[in-house]
PQR file with spaces between the fields and no chain letter, atoms N, CA, C, O and H, PARSE charges and radii, in Angstrom:
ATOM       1  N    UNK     1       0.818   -1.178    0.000 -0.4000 1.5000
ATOM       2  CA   UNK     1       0.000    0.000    0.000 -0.0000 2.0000
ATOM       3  C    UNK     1       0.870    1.253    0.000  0.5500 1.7000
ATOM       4  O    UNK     1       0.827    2.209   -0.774 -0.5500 1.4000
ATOM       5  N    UNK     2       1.613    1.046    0.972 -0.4000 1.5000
ATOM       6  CA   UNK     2       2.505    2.682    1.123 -0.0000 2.0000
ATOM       7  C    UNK     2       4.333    2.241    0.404  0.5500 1.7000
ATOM       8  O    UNK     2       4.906    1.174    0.626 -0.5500 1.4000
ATOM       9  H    UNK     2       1.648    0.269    1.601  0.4000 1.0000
ATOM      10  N    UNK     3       4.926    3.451   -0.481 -0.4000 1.5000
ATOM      11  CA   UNK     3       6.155    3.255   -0.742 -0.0000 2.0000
ATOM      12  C    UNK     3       7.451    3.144   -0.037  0.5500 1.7000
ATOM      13  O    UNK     3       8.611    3.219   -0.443 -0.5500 1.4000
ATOM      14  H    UNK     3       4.460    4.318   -0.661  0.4000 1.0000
ATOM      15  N    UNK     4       6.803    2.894    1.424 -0.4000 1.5000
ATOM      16  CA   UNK     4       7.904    3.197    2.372 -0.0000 2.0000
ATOM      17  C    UNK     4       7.857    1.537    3.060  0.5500 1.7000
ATOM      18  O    UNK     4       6.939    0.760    3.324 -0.5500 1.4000
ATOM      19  H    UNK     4       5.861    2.833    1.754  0.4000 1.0000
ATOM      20  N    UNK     5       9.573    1.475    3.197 -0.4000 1.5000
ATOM      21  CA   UNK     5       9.676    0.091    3.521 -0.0000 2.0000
ATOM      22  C    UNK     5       9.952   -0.065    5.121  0.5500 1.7000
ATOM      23  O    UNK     5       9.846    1.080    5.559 -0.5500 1.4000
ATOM      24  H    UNK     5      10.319    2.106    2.983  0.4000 1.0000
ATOM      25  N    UNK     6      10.183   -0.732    5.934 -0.4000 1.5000
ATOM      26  CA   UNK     6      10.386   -0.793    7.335 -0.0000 2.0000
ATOM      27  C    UNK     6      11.830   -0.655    7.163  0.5500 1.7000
ATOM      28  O    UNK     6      12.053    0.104    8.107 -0.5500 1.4000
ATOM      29  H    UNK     6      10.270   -1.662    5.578  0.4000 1.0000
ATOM      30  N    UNK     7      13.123   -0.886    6.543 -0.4000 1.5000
ATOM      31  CA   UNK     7      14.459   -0.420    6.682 -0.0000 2.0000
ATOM      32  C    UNK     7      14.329    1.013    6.384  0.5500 1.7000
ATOM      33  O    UNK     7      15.268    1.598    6.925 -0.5500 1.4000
ATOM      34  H    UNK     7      12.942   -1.502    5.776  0.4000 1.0000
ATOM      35  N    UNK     8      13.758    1.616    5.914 -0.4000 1.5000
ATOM      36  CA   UNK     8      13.658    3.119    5.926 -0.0000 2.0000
ATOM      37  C    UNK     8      12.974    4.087    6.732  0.5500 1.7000
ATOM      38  O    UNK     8      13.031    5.310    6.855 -0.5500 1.4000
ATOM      39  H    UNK     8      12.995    1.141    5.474  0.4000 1.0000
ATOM      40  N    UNK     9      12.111    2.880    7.394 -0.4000 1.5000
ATOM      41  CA   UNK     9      11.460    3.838    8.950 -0.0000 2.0000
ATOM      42  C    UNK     9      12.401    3.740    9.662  0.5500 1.7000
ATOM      43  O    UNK     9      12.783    4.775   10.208 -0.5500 1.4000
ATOM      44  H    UNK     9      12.065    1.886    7.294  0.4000 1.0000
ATOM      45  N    UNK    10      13.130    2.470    9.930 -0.4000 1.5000
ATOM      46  CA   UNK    10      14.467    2.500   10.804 -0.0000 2.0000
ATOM      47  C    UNK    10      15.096    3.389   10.874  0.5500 1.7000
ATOM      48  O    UNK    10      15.390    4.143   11.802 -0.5500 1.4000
ATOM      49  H    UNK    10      12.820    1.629    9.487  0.4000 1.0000
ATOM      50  N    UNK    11      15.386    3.331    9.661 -0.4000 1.5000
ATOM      51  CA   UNK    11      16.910    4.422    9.116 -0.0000 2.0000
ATOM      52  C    UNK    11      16.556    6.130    9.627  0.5500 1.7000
ATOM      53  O    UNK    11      17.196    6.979   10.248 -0.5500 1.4000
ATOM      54  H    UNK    11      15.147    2.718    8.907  0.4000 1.0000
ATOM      55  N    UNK    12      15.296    6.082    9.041 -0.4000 1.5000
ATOM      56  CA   UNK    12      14.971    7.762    9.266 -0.0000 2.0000
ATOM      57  C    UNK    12      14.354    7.862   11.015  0.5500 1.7000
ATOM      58  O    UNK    12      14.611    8.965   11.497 -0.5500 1.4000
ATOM      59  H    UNK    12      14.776    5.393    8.537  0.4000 1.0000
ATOM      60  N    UNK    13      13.792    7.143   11.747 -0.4000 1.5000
ATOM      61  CA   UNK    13      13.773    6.986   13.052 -0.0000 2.0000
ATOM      62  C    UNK    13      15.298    7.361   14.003  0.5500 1.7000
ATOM      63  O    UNK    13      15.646    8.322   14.688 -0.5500 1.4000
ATOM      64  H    UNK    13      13.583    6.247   11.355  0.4000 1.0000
ATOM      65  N    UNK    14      15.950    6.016   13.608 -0.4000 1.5000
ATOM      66  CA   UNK    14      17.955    5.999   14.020 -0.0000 2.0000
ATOM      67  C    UNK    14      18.357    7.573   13.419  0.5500 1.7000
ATOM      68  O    UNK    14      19.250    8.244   13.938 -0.5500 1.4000
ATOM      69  H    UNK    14      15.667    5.235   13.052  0.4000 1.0000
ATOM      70  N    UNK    15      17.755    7.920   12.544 -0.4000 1.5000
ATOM      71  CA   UNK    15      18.811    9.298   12.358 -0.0000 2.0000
ATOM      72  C    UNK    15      18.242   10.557   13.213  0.5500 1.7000
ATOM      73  O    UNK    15      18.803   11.125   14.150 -0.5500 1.4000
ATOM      74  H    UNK    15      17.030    7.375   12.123  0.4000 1.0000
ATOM      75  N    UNK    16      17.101   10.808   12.695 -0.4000 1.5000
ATOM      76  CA   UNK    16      16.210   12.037   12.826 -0.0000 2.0000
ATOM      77  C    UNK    16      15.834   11.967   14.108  0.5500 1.7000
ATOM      78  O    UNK    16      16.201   12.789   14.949 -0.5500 1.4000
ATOM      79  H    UNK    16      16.645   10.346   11.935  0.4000 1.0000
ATOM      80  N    UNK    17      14.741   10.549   14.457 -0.4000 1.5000
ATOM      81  CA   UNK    17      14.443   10.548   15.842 -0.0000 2.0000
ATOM      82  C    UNK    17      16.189   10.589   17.176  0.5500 1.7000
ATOM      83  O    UNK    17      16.715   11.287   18.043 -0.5500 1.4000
ATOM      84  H    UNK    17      14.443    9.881   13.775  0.4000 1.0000
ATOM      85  N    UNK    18      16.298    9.766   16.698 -0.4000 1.5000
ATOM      86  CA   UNK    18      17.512    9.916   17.773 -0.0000 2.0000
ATOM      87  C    UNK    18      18.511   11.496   18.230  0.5500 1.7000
ATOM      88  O    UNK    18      18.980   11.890   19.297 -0.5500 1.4000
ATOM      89  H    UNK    18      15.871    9.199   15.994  0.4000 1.0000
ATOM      90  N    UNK    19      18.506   11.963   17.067 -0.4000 1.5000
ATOM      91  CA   UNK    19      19.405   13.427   16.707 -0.0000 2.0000
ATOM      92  C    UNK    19      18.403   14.312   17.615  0.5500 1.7000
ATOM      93  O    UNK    19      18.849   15.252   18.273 -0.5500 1.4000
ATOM      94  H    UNK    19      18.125   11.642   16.199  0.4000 1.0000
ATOM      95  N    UNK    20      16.976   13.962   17.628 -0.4000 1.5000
ATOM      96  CA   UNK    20      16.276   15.062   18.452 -0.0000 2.0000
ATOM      97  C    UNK    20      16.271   14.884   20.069  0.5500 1.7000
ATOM      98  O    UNK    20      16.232   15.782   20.910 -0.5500 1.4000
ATOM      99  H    UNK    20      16.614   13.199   17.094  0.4000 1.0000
ATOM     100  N    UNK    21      16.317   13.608   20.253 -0.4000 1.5000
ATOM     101  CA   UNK    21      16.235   12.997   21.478 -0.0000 2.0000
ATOM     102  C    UNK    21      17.890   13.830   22.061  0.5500 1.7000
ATOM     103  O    UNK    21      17.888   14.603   23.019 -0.5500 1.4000
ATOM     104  H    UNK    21      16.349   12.878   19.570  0.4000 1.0000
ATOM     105  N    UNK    22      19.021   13.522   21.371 -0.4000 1.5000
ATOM     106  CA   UNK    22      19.996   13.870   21.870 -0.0000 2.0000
ATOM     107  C    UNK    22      20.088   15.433   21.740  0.5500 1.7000
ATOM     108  O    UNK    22      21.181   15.891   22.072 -0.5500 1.4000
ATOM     109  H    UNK    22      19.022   12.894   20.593  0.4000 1.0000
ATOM     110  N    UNK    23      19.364   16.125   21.417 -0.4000 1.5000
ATOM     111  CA   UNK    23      18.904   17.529   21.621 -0.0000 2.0000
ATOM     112  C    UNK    23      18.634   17.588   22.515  0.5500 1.7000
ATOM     113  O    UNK    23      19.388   18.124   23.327 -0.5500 1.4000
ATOM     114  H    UNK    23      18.475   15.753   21.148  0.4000 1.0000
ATOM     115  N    UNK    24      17.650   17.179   22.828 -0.4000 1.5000
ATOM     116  CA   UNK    24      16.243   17.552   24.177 -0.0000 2.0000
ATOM     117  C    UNK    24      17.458   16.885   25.252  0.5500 1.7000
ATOM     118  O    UNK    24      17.735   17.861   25.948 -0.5500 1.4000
ATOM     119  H    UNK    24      17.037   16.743   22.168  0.4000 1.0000
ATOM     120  N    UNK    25      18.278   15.779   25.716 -0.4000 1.5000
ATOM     121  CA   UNK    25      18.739   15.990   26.826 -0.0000 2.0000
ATOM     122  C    UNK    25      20.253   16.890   26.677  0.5500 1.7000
ATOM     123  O    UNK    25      20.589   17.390   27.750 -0.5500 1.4000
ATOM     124  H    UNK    25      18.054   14.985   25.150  0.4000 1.0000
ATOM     125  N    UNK    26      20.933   17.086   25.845 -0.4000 1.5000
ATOM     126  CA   UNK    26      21.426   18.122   26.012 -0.0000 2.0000
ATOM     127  C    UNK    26      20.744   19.589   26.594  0.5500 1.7000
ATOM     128  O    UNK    26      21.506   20.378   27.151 -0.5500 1.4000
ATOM     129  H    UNK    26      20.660   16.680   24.973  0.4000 1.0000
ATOM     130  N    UNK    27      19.384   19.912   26.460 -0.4000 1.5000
ATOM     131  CA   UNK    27      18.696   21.190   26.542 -0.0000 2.0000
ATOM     132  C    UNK    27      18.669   20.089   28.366  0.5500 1.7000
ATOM     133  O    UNK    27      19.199   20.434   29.422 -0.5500 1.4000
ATOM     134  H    UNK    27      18.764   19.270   26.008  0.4000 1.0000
ATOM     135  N    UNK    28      18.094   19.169   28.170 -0.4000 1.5000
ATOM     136  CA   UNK    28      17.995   19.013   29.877 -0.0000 2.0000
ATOM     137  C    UNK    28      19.178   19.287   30.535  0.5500 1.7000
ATOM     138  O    UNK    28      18.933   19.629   31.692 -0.5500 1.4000
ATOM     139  H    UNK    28      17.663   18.889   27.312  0.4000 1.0000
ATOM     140  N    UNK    29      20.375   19.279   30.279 -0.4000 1.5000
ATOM     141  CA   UNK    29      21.557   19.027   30.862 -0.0000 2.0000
ATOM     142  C    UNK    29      21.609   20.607   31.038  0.5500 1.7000
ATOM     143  O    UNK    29      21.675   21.093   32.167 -0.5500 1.4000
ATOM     144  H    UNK    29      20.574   19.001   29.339  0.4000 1.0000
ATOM     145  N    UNK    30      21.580   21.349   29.965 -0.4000 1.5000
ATOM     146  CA   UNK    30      21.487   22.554   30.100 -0.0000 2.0000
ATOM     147  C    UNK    30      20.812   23.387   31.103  0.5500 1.7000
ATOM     148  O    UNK    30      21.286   24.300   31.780 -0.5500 1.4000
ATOM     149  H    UNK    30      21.526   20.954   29.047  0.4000 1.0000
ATOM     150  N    UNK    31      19.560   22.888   31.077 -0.4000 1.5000
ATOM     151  CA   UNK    31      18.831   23.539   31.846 -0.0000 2.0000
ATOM     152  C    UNK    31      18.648   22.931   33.329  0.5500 1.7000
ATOM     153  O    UNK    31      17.809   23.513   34.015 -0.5500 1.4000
ATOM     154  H    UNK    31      19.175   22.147   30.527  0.4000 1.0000
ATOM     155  N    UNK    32      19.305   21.864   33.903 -0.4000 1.5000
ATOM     156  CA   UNK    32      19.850   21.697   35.249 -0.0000 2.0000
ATOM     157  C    UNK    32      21.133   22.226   35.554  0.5500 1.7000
ATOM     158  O    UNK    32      21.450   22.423   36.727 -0.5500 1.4000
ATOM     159  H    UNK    32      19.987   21.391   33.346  0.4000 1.0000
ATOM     160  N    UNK    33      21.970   22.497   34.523 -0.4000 1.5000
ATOM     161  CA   UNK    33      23.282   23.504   34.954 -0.0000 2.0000
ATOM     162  C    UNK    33      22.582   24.902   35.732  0.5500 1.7000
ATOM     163  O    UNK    33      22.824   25.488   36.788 -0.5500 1.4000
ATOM     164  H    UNK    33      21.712   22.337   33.570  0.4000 1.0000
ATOM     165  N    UNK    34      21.725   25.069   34.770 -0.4000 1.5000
ATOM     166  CA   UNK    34      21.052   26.731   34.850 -0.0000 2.0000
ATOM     167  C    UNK    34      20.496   27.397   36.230  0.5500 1.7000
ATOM     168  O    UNK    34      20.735   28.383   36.928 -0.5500 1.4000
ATOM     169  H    UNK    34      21.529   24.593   33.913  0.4000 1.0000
ATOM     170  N    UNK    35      19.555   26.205   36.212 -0.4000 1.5000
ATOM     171  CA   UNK    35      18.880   26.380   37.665 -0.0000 2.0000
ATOM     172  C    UNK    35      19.457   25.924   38.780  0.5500 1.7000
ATOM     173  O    UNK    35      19.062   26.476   39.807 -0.5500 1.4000
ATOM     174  H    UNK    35      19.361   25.404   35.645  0.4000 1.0000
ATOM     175  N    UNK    36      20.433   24.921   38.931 -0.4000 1.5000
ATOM     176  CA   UNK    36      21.267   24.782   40.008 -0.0000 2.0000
ATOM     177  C    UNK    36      22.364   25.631   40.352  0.5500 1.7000
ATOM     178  O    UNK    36      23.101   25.268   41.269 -0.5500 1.4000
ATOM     179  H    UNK    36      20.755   24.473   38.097  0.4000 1.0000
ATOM     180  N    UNK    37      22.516   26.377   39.939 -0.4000 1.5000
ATOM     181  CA   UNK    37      23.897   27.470   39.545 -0.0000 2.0000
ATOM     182  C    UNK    37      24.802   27.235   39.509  0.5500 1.7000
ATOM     183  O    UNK    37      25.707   27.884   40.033 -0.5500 1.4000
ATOM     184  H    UNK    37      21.918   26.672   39.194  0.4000 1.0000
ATOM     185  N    UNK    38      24.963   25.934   38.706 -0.4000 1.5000
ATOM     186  CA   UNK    38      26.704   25.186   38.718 -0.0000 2.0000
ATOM     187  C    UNK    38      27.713   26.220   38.517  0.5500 1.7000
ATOM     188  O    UNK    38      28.741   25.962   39.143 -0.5500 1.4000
ATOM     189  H    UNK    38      24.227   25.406   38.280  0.4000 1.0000
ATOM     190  N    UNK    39      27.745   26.996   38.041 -0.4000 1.5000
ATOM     191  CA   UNK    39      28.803   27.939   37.460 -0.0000 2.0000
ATOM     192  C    UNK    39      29.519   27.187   36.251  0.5500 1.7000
ATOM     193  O    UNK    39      29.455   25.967   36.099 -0.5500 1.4000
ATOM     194  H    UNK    39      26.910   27.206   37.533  0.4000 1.0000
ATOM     195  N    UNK    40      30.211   28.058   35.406 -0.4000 1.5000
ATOM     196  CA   UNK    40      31.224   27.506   34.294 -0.0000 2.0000
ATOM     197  C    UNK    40      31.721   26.045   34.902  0.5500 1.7000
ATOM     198  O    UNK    40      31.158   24.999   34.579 -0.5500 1.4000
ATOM     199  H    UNK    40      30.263   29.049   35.529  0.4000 1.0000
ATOM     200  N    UNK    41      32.654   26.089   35.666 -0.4000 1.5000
ATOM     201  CA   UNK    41      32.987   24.240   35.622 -0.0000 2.0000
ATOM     202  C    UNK    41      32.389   23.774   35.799  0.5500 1.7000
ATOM     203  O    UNK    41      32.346   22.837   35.001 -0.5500 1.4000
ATOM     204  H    UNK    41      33.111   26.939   35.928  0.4000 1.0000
ATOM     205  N    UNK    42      31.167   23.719   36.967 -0.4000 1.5000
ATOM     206  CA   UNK    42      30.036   23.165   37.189 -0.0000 2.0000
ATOM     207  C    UNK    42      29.294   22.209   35.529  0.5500 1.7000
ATOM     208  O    UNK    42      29.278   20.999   35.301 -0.5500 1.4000
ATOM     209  H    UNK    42      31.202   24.480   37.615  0.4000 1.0000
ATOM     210  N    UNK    43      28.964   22.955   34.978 -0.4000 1.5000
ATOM     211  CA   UNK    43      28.808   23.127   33.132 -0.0000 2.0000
ATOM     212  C    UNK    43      29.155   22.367   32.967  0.5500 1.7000
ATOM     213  O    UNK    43      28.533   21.322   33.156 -0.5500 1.4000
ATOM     214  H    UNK    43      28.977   23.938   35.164  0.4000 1.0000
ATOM     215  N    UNK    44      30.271   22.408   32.545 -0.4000 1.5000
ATOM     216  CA   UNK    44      31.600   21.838   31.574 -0.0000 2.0000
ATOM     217  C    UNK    44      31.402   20.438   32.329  0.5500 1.7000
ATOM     218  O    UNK    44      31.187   19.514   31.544 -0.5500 1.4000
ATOM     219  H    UNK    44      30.776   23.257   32.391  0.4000 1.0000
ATOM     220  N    UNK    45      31.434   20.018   33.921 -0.4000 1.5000
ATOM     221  CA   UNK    45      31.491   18.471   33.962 -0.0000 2.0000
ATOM     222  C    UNK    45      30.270   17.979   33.971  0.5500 1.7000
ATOM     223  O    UNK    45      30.292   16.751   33.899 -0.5500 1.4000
ATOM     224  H    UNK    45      31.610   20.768   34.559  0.4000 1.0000
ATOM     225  N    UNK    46      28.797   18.613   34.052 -0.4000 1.5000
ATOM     226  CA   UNK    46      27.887   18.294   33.851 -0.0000 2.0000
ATOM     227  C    UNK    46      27.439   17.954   32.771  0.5500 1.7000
ATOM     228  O    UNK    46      26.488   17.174   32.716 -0.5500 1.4000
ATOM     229  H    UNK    46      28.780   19.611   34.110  0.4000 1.0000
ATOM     230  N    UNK    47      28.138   18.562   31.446 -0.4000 1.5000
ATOM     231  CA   UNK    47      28.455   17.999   29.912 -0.0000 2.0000
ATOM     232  C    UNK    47      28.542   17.225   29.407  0.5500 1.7000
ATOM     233  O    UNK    47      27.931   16.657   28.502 -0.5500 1.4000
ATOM     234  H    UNK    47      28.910   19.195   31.490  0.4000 1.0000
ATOM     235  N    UNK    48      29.930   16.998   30.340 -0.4000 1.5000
ATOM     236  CA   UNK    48      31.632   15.886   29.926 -0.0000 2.0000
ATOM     237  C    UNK    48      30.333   14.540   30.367  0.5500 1.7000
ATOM     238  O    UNK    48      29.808   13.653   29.694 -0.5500 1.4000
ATOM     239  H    UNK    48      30.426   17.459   31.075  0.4000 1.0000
ATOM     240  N    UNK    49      30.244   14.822   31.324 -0.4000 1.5000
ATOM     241  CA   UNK    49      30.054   13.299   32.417 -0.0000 2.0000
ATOM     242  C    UNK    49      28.746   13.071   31.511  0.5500 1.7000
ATOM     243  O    UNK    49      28.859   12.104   30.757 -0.5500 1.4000
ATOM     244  H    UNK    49      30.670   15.542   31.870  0.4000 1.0000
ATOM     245  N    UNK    50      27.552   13.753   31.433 -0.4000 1.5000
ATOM     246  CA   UNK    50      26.295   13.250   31.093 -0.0000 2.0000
ATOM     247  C    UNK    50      26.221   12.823   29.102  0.5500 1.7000
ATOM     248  O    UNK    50      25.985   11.844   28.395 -0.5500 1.4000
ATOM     249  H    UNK    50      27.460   14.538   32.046  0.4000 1.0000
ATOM     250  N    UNK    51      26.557   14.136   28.952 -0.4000 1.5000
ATOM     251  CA   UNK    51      26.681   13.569   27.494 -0.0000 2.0000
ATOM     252  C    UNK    51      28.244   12.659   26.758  0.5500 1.7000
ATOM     253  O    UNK    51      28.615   12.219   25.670 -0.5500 1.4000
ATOM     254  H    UNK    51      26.749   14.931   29.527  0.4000 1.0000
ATOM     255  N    UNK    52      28.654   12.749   27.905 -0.4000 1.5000
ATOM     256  CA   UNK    52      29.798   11.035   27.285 -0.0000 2.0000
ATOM     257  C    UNK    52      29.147    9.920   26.599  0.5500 1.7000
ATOM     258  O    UNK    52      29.524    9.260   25.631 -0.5500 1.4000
ATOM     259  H    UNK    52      28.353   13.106   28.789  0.4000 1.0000
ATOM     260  N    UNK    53      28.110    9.855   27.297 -0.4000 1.5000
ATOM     261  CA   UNK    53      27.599    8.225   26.204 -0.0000 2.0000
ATOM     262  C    UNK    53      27.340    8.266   25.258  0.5500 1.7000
ATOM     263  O    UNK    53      27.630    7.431   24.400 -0.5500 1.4000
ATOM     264  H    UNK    53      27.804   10.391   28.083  0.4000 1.0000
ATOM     265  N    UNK    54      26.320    9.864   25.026 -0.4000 1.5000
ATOM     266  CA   UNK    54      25.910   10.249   23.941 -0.0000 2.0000
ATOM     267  C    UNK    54      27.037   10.693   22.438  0.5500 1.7000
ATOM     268  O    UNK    54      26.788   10.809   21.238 -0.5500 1.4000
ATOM     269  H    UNK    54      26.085   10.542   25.723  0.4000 1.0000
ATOM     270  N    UNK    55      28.270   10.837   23.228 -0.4000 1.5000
ATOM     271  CA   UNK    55      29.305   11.066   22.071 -0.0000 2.0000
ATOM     272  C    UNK    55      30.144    9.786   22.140  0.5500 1.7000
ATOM     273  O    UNK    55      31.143    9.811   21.421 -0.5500 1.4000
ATOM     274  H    UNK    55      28.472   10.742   24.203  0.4000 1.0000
ATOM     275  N    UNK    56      29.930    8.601   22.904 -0.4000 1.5000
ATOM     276  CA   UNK    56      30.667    7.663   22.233 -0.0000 2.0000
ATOM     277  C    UNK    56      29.473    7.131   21.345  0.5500 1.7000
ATOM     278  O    UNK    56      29.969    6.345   20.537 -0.5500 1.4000
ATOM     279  H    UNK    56      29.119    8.581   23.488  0.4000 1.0000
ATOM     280  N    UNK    57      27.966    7.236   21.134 -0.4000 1.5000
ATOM     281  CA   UNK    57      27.433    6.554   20.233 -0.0000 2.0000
ATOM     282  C    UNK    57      27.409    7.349   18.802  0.5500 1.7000
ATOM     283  O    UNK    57      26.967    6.902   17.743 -0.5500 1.4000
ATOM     284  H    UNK    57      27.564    7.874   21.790  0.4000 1.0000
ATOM     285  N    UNK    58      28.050    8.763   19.049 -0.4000 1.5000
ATOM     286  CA   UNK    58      27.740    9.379   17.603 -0.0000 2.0000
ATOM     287  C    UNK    58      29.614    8.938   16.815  0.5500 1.7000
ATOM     288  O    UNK    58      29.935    8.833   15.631 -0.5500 1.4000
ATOM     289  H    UNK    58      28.409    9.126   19.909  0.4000 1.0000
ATOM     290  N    UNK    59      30.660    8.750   18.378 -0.4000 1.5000
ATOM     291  CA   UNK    59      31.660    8.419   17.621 -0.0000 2.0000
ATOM     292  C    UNK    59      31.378    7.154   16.847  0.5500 1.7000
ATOM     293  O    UNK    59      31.648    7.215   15.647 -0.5500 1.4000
ATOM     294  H    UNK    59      30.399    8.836   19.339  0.4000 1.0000
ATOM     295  N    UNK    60      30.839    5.911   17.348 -0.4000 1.5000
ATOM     296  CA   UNK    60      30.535    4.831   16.814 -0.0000 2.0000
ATOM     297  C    UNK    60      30.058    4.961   15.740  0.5500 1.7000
ATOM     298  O    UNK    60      30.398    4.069   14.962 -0.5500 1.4000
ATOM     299  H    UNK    60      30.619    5.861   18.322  0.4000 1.0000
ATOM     300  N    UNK    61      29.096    6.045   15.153 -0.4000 1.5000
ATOM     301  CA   UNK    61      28.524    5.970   13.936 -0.0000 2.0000
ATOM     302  C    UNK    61      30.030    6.470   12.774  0.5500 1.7000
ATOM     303  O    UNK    61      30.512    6.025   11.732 -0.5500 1.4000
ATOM     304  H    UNK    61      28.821    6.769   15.785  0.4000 1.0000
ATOM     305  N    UNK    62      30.285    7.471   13.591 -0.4000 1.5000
ATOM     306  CA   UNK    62      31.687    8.164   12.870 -0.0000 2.0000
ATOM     307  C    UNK    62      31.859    6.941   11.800  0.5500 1.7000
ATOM     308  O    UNK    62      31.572    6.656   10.638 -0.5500 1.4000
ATOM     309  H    UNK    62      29.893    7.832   14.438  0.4000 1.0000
ATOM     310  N    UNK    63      32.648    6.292   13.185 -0.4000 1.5000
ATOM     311  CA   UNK    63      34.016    5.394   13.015 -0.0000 2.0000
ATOM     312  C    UNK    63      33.664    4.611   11.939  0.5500 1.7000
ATOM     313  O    UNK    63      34.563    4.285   11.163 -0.5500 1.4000
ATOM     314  H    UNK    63      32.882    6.523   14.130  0.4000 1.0000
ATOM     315  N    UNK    64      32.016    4.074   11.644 -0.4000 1.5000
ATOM     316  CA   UNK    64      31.572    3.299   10.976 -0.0000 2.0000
ATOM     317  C    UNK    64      31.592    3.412    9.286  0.5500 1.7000
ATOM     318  O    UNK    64      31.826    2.691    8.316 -0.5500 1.4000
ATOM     319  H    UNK    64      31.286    4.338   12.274  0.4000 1.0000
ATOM     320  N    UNK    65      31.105    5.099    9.651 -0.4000 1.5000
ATOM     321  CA   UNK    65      31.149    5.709    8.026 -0.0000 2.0000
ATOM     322  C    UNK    65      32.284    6.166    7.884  0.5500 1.7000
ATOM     323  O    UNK    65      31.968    6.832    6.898 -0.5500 1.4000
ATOM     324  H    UNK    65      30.915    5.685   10.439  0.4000 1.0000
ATOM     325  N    UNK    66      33.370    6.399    8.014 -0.4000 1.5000
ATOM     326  CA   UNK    66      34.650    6.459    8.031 -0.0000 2.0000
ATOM     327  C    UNK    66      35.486    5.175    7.389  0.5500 1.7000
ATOM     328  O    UNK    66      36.320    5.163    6.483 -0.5500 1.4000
ATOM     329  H    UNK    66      33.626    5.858    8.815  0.4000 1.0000
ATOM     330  N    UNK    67      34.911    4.025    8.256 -0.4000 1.5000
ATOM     331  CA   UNK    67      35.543    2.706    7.531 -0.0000 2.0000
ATOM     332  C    UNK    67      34.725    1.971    6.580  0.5500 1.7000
ATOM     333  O    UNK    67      35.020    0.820    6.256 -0.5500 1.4000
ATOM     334  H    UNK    67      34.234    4.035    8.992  0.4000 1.0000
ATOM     335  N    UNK    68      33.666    2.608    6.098 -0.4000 1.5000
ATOM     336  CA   UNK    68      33.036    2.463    5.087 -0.0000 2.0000
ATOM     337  C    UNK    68      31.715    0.592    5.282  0.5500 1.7000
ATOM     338  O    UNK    68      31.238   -0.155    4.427 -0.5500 1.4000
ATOM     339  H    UNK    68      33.426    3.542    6.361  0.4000 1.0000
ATOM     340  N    UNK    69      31.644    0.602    6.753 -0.4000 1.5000
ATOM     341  CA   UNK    69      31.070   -0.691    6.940 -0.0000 2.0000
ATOM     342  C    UNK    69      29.604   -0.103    7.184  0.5500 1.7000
ATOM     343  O    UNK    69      28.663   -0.864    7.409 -0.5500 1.4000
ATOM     344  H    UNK    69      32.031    1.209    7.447  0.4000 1.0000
């Protein structure tokens, strides 16, 4: 019925959905720096520490399209 296949809801879900999700808790991360008054370092390790996972899964994609697998 429809031209759209289930590897392409994936695909556009894994890209688009995910890219927003890792928006919105960056904006959360943000906005518990804000209101707690971490100050600048405060920030910076509230960043490092929370969004670490989130940049080893975008390195993983890197690494992937990089080595062409």
């Amino acid at each position: 019925m429809f031209a759209i296949t289930e590897e392409q809801i994936s695909r556009f879900g894994l890209t688009w959905g995910l890219a927003l999700l890792i928006g919105f808790m960056l904006f959360i991360i943000w906005d518990l720096a804000r209101k707690s008054g971490a100050g600048r370092l405060g920030t910076f390790i509230l960043f490092f520490v929370l969004a670490f996972g989130m940049l080893g899964f975008l390195a993983k994609r890197v690494i992937k399209w990089v080595m062409g697998l």
